[in-house]
N, C-alpha and C positions, 0 to 999 in steps of 0.2 A: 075732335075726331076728324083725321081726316077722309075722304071718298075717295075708293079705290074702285076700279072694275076687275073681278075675277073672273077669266071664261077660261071652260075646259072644253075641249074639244076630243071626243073619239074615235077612233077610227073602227071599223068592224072586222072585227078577227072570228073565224072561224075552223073548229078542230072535227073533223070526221068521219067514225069506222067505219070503214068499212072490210070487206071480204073480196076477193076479188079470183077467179075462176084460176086465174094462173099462176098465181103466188100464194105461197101456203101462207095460213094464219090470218091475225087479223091486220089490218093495213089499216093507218091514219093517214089523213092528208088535212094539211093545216096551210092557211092560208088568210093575208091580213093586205087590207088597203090604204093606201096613203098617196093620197089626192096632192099630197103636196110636193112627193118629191120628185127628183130630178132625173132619173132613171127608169126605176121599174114601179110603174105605181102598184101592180099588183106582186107579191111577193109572198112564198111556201113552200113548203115541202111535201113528199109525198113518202111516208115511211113502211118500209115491208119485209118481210124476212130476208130479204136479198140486198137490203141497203134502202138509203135516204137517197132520194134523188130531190133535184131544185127545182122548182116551181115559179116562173118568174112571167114575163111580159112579154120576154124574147120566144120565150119556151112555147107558149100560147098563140102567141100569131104564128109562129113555126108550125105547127099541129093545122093550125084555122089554114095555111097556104098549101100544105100537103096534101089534105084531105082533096 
């Protein structure tokens, strides 16, 4: 028999209704992290009667330098 090592590794993914005062219905935002990649480590969407819009790294400091 031989010795192997098996590691899994997860990442934390998150799915969220909510309601929201200016968009009819209920609205999801989902949203998942990965420490590893190259780009956007944080990465999701934000789903609502009006459409999906992207949820990403860029989108996030953009908001964080506006405000």
């Amino acid at each position: 028999m031989s010795k192997s090592s098996f590691h899994v590794t997860g990442y934390p993914k998150v799915k969220v209704r909510c309601q929201f005062d200016n968009f009819p219905g209920v609205s999801w935002i989902t949203m998942e992290f990965d420490p590893h990649s190259r780009g956007n480590q944080v990465n999701g969407v934000i789903e609502t009667g009006y459409g999906t819009f992207p949820l990403n790294d860029q989108v996030i400091k953009g908001y964080r330098d506006w405000e």
